[in-house]
N, C-alpha and C positions, 0 to 999 in steps of 0.2 A: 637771587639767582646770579651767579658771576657771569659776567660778558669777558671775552678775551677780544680788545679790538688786533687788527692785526694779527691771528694768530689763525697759520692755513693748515688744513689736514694733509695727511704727508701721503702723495699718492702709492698707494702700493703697488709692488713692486711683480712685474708679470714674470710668468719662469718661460724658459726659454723652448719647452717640449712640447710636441706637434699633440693635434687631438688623440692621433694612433698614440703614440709613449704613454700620454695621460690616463686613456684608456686600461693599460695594460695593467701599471700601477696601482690603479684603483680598483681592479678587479681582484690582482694579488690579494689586496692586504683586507679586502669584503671578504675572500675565502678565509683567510687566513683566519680573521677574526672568527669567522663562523664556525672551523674548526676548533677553535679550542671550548665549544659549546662539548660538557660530559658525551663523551662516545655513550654511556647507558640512556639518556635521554635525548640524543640525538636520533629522527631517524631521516634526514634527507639534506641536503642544502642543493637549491636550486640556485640556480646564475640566471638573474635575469641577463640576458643577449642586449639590449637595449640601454638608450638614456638619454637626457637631453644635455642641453648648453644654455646656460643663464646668465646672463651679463657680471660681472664682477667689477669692471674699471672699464674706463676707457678701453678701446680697446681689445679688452681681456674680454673672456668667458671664463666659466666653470662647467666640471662636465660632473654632470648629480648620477647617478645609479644604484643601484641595489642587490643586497641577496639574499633570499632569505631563509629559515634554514628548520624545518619541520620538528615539530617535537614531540616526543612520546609526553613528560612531564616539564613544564616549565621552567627553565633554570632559575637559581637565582644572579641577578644580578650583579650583585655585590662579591659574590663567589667566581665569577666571570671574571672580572675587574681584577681580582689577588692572583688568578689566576694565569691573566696575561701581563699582568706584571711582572711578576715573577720568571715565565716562561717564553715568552715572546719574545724574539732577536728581536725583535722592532718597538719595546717599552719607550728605551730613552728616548727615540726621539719623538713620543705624544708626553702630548698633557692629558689624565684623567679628571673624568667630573662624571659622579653620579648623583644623579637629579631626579627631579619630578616634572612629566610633560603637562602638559596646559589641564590634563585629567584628572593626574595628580599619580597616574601608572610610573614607573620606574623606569630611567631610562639612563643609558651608561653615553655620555660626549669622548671620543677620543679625539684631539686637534693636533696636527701639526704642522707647522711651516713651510715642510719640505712634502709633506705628503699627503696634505689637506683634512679635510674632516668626516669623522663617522658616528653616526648615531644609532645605538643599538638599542630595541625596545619594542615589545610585546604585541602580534599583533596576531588575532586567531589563535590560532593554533600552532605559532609559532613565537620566532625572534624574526624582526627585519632588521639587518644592518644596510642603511642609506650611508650612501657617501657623497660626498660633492670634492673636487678634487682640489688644488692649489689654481690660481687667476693664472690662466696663462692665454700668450699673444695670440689672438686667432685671427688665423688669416683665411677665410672663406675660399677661395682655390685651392690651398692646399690641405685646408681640413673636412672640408665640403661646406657645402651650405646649408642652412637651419633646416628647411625642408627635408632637405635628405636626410638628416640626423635622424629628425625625427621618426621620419618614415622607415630607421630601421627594426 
């Protein structure tokens, strides 16, 4: 196993947007995602209203949430994936990955830098796309405090 003496992890880098911005963001691109699930097998996308905040850096939080999005027949995922490739203003800037979760069910990773990460994958009767956002600075007076988060 190599040891690196001397050699530190590079702290990353918090973005500068309030919980409110964060929030907004990551609800866009939940919907968005969940829109381009087939209008034929689509029949509902709910918003969850809610989410938390999870430490990411010093510092920093992430703000996790959800939506998820009722189906008549199960999409495939792989067809999801060509599909928002393809048609999505917002492709270039994720990375895709489709994988296998710990079950071994199918699951689509979109990441990106500037707009954080979302996980699409099978759950009921449905798709959920979870998102956890980009690490950014929290300041508890101006974004509220955990409790309150919570409690929305």
């Amino acid at each position: 196993m190599a040891h690196f003496v001397g050699r530190e992890e590079e702290a990353p880098v918090l973005s500068r947007q309030t919980l409110a911005e964060v929030k907004v963001v990551v609800k866009e691109i939940e919907v968005e995602i969940a829109s381009f699930v087939p209008e034929d097998q689509r029949v509902e996308i709910r918003e969850k209203a809610g989410g938390s905040i999870m430490d990411c850096a010093p510092g920093g939080v992430t703000w996790g949430s959800s939506t998820f999005v009722v189906v008549a027949a199960q999409p495939d995922l792989q067809e999801l994936e060509e599909t928002l490739r393809a048609e999505w203003h917002r492709a270039s800037d994720f990375e895709f990955d489709l994988t296998k979760g710990s079950t071994g069910e199918p699951r689509l990773v979109l990441r990106s830098a500037t707009s954080g990460n979302y996980y699409v994958h099978r759950r009921g009767d449905g798709l959920q796309v979870a998102s956890f956002s980009t690490c950014f600075a929290y300041d508890p007076e101006r974004d509220g405090y955990a409790w309150e988060i919570a409690a929305e």
